[in-house]
PAZADO-939399 format. One record per residue: residue number from 1; residue in three letters; x, y, z of N, C-alpha, C in turn. Coordinates in pm, whole numbers, plus 50000, padded with zeros to 5 digits. Each point is the difference from the previous one (the first is absolute). Example, Ala and Ser with C-alpha at 12.3 -4.5 7.8 and 13.67 -1.06 7.14 Angstrom:
<recs>
<rec num="1" residu="Ala" n_x="51319" n_y="49431" n_z="50780" ca_x="49911" ca_y="50119" ca_z="50000" c_x="50090" c_y="50120" c_z="50000"/>
<rec num="2" residu="Ser" n_x="49965" n_y="50105" n_z="49928" ca_x="50082" ca_y="50119" ca_z="50006" c_x="49923" c_y="50109" c_z="50073"/>
</recs>
This chain:
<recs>
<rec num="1" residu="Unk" n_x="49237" n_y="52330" n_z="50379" ca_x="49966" ca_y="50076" ca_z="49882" c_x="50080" c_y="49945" c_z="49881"/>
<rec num="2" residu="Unk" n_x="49930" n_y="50009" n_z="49877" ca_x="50080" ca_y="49879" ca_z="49857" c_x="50047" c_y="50116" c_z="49946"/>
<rec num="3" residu="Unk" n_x="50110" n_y="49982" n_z="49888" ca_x="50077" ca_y="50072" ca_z="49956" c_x="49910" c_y="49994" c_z="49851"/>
<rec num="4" residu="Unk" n_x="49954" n_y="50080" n_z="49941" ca_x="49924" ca_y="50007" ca_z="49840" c_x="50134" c_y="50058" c_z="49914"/>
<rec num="5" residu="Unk" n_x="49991" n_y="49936" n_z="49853" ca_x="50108" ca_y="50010" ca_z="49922" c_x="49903" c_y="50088" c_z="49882"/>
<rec num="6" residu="Unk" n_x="50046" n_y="50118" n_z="49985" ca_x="49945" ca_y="50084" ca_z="49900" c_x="50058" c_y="50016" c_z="49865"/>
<rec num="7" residu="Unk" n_x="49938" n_y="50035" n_z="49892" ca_x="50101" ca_y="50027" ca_z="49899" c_x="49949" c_y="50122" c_z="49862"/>
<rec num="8" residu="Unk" n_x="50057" n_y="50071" n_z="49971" ca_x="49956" ca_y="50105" ca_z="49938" c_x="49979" c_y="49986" c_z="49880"/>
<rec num="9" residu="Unk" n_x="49936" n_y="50005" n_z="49872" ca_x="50006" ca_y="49960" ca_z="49922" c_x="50032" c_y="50115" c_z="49853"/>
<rec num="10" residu="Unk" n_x="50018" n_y="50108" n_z="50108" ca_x="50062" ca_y="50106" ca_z="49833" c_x="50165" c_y="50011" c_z="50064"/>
<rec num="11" residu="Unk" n_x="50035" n_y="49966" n_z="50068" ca_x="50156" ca_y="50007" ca_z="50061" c_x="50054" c_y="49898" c_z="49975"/>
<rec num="12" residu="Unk" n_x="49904" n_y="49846" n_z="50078" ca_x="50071" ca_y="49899" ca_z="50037" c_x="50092" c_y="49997" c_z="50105"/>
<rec num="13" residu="Unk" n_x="49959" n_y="50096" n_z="50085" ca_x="50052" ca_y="49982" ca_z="50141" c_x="49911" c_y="49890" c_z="50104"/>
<rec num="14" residu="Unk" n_x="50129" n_y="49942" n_z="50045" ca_x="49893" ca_y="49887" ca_z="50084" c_x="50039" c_y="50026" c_z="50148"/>
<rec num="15" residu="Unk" n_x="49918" n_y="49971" n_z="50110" ca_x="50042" ca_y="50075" ca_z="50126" c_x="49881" c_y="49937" c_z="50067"/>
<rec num="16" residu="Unk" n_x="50060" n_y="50013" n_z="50165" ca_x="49911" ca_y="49897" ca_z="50095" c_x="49916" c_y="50095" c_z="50124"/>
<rec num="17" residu="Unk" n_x="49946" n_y="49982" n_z="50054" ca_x="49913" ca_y="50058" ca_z="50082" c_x="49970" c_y="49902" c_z="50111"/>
<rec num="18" residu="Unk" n_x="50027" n_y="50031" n_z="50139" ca_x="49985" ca_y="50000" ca_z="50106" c_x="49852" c_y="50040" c_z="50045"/>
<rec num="19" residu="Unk" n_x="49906" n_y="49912" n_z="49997" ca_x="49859" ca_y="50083" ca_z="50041" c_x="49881" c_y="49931" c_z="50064"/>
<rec num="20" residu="Unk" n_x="49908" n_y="50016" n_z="50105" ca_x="49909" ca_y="49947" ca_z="50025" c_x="49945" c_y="49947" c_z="49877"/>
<rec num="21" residu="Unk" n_x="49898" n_y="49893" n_z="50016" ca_x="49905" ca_y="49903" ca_z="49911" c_x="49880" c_y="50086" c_z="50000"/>
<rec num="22" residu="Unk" n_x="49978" n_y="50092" n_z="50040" ca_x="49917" ca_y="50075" ca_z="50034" c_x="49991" c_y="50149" c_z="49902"/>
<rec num="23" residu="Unk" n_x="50148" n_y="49999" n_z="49986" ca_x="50022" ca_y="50142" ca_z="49968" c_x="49935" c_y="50011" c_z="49825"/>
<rec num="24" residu="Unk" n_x="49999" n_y="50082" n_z="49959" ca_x="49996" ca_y="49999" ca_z="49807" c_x="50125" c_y="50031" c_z="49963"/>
<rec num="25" residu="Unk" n_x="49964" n_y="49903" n_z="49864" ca_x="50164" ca_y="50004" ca_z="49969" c_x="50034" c_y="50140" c_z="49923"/>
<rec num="26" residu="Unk" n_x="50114" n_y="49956" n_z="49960" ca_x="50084" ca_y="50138" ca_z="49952" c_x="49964" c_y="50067" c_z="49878"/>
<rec num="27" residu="Unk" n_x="49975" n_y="50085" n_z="49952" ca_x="49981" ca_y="50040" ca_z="49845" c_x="50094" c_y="50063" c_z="49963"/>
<rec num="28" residu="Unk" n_x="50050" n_y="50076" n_z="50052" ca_x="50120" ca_y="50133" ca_z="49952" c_x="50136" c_y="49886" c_z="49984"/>
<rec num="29" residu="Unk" n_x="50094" n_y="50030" n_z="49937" ca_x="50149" ca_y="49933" ca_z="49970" c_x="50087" c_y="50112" c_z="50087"/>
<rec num="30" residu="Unk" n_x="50071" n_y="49938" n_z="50081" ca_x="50103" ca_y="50081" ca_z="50072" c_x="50078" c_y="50024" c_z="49880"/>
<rec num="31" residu="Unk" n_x="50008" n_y="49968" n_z="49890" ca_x="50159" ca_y="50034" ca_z="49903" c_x="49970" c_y="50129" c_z="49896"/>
<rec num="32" residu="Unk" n_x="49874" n_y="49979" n_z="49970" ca_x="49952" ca_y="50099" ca_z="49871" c_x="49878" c_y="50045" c_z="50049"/>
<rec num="33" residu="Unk" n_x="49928" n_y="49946" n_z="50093" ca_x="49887" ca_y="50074" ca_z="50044" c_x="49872" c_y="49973" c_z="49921"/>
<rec num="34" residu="Unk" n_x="50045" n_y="49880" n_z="49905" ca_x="49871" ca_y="49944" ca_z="49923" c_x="49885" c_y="49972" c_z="50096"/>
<rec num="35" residu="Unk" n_x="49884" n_y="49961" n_z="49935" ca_x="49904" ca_y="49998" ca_z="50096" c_x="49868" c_y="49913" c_z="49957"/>
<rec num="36" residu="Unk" n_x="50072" n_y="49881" n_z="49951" ca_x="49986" ca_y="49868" ca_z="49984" c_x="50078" c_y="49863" c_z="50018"/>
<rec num="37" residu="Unk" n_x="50044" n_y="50005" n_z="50119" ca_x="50106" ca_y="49899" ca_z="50046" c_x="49839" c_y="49873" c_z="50035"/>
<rec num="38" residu="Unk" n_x="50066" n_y="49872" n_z="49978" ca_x="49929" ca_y="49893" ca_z="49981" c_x="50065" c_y="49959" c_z="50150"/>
<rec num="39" residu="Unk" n_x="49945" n_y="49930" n_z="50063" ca_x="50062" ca_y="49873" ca_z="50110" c_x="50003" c_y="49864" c_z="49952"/>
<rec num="40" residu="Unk" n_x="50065" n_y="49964" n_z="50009" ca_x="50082" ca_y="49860" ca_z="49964" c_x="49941" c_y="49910" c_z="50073"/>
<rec num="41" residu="Unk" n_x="49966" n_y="49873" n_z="49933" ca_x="49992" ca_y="49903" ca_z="50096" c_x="50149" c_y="49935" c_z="50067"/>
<rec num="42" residu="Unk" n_x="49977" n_y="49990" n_z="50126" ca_x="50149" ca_y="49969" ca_z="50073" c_x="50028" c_y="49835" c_z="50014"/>
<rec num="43" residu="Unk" n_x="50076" n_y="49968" n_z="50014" ca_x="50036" ca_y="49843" ca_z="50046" c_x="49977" c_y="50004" c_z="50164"/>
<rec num="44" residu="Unk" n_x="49985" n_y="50065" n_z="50096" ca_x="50003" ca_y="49971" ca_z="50138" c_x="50119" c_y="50024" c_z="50065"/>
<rec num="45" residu="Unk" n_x="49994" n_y="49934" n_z="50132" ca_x="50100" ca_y="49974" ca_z="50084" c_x="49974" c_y="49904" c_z="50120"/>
<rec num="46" residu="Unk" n_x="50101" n_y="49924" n_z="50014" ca_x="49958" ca_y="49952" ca_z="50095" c_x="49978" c_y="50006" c_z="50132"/>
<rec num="47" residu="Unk" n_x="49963" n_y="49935" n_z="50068" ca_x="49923" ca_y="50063" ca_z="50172" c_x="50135" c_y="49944" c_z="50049"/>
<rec num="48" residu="Unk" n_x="50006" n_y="50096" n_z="50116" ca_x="50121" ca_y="49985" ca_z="50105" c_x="50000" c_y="49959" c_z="50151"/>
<rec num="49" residu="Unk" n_x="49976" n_y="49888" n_z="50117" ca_x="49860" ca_y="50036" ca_z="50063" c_x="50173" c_y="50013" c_z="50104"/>
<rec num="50" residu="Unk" n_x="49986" n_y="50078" n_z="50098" ca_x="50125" ca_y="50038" ca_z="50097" c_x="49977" c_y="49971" c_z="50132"/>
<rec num="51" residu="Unk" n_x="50038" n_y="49933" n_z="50075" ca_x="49938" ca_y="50005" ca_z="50143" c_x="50008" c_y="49841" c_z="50023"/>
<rec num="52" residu="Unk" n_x="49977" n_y="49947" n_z="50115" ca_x="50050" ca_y="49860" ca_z="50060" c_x="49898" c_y="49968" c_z="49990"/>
<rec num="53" residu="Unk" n_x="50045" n_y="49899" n_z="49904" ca_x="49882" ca_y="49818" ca_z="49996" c_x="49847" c_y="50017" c_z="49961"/>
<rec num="54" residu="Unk" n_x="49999" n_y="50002" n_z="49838" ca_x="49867" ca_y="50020" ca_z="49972" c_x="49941" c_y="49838" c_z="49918"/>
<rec num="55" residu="Unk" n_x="50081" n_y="49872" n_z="50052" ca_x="50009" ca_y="49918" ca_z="49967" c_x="50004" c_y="49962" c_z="50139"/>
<rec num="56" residu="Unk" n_x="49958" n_y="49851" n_z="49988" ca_x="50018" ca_y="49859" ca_z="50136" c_x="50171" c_y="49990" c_z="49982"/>
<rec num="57" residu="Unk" n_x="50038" n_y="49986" n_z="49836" ca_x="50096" ca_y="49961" ca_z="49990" c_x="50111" c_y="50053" c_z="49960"/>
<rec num="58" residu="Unk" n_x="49992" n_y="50150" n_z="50045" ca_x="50153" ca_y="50063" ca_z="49988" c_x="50061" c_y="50016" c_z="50125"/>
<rec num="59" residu="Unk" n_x="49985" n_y="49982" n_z="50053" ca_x="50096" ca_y="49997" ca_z="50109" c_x="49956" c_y="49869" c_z="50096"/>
<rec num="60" residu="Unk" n_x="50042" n_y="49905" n_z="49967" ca_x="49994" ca_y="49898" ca_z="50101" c_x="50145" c_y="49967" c_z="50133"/>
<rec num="61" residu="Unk" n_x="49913" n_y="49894" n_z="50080" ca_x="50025" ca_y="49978" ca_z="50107" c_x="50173" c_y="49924" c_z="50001"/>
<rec num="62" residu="Unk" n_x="50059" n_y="49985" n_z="50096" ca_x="50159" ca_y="49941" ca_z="50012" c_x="49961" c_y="49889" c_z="49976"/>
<rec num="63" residu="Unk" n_x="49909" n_y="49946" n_z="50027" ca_x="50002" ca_y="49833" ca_z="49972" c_x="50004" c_y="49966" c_z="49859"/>
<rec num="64" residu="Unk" n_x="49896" n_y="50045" n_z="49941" ca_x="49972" ca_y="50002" ca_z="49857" c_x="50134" c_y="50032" c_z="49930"/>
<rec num="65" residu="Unk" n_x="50082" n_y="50113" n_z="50017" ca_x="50119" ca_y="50062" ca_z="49946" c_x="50069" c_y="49864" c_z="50005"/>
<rec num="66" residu="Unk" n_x="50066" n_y="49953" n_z="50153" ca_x="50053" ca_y="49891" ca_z="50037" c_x="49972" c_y="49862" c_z="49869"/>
<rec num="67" residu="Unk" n_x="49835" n_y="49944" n_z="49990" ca_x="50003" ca_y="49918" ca_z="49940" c_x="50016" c_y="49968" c_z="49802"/>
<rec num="68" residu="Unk" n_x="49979" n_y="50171" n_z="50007" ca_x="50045" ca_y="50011" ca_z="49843" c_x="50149" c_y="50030" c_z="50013"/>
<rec num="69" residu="Unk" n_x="50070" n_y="49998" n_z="50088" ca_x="50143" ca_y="49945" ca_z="49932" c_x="50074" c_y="49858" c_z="49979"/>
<rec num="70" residu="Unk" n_x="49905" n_y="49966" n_z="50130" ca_x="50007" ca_y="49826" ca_z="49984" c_x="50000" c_y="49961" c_z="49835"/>
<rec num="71" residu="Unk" n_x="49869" n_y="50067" n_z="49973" ca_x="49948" ca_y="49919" ca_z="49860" c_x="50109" c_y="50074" c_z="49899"/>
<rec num="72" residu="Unk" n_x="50104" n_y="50122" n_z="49994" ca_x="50105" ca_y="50049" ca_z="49925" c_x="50101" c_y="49930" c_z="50056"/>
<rec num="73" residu="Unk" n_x="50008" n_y="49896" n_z="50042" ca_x="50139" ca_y="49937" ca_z="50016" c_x="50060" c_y="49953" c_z="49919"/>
<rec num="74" residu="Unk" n_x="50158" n_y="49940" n_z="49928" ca_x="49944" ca_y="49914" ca_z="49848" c_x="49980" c_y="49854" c_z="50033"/>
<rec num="75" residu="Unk" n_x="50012" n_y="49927" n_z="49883" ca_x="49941" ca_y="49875" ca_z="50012" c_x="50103" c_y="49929" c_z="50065"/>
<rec num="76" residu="Unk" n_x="50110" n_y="50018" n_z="50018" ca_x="50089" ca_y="49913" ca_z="50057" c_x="50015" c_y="49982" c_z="50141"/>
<rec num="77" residu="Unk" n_x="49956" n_y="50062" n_z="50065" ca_x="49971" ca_y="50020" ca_z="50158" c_x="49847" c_y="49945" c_z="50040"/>
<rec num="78" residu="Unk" n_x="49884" n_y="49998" n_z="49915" ca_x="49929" ca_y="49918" ca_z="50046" c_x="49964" c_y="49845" c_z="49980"/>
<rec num="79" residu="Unk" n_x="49949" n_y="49896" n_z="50066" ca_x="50026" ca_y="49841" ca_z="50008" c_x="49965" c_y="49958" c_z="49847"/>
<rec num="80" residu="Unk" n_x="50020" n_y="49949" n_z="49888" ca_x="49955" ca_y="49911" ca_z="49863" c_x="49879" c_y="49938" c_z="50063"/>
<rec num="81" residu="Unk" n_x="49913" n_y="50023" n_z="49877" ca_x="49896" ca_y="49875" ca_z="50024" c_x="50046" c_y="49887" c_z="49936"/>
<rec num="82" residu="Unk" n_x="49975" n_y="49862" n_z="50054" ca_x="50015" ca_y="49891" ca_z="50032" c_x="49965" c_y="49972" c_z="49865"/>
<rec num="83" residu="Unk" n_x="50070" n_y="49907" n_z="49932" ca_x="50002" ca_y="49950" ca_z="49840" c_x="49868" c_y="49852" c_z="50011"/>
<rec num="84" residu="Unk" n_x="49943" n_y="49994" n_z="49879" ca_x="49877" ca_y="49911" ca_z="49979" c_x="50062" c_y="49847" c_z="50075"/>
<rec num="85" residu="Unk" n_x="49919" n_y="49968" n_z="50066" ca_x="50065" ca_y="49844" ca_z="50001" c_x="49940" c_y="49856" c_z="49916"/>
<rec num="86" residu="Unk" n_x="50085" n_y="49955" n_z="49922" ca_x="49967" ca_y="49881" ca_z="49917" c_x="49893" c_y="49937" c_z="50022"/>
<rec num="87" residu="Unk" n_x="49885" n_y="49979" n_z="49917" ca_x="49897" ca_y="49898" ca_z="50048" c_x="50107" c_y="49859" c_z="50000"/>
<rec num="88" residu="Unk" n_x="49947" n_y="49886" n_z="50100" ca_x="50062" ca_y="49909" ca_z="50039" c_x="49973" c_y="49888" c_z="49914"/>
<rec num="89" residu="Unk" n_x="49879" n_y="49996" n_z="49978" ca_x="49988" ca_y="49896" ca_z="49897" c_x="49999" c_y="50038" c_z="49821"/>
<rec num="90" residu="Unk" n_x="49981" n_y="50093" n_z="49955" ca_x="49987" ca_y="50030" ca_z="49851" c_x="50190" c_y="50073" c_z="50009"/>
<rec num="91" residu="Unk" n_x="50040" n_y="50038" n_z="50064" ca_x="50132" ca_y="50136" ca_z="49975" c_x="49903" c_y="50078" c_z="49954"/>
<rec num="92" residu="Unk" n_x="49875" n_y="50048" n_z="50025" ca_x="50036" ca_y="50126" ca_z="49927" c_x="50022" c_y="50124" c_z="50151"/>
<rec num="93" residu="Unk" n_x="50014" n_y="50085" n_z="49878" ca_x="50077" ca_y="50138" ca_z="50125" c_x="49860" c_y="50094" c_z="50053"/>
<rec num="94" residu="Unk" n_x="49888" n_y="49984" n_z="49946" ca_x="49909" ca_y="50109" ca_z="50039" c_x="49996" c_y="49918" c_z="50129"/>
<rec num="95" residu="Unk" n_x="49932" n_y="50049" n_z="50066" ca_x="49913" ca_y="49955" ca_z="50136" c_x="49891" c_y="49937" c_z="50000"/>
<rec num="96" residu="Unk" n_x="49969" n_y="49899" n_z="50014" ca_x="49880" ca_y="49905" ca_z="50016" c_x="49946" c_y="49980" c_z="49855"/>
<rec num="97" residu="Unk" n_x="50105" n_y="50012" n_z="49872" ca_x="49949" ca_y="49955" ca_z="49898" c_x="50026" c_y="49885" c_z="49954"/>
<rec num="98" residu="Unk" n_x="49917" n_y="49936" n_z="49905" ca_x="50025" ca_y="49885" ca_z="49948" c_x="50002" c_y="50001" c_z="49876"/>
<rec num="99" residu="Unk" n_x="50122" n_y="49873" n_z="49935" ca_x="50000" ca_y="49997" ca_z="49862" c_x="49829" c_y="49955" c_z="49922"/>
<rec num="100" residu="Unk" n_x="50006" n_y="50018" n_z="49910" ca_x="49871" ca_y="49974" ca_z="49931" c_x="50057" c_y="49798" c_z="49925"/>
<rec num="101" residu="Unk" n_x="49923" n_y="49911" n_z="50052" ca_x="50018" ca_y="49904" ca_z="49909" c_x="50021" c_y="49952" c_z="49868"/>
<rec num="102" residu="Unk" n_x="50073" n_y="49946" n_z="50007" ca_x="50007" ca_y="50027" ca_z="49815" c_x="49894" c_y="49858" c_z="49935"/>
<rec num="103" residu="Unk" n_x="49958" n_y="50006" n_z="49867" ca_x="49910" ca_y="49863" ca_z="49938" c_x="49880" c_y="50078" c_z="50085"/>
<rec num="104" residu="Unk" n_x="49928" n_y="50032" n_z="50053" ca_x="49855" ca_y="50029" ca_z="50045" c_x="49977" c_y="50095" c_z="49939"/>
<rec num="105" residu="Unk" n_x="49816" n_y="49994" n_z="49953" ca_x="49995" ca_y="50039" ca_z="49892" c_x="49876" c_y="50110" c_z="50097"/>
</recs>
């Protein structure tokens, strides 16, 4: 059941209501007893959902747990990747690149 936000408009008392979607809303003002209270448009709330695993992925398996700490390890405990190695004939450092000739047009 949504909470409706009412508000009176010869008082300016503002006040909330607890009520079926169903129900009609309020007219009378609990403060002065006016009997033109407006309802407010509300901002919402958000949904709460309670109860085990309404997702694949909230509660996963030991392995999974296990391999996402692997991947939180820091960087100093796992192996460096291996630095570019020199092309042999040009020096250059990319991998299988070549210099561009120079004079060719």
């Amino acid at each position: 059941m949504p909470t409706y936000e009412y508000e009176c408009p010869k008082c300016g008392h503002k006040f909330e209501k607890f009520q079926s979607i169903t129900d009609k809303p309020v007219r009378t003002c609990p403060k002065c007893k006016g009997r033109r209270v407006k309802r407010l448009i509300g901002t919402g709330a958000g949904i709460l959902f309670k109860g085990s695993g309404f997702y694949a992925t909230d509660y996963r398996g030991k392995s999974y747990q296990e391999a996402a700490k692997k991947d939180k390890e820091p960087a100093g405990t796992k192996e460096a990747a291996p630095a570019p190695k020199a092309d042999q004939k040009t020096g250059d450092k990319k991998a299988g690149g070549k210099k561009k000739s120079e004079g060719t047009s």
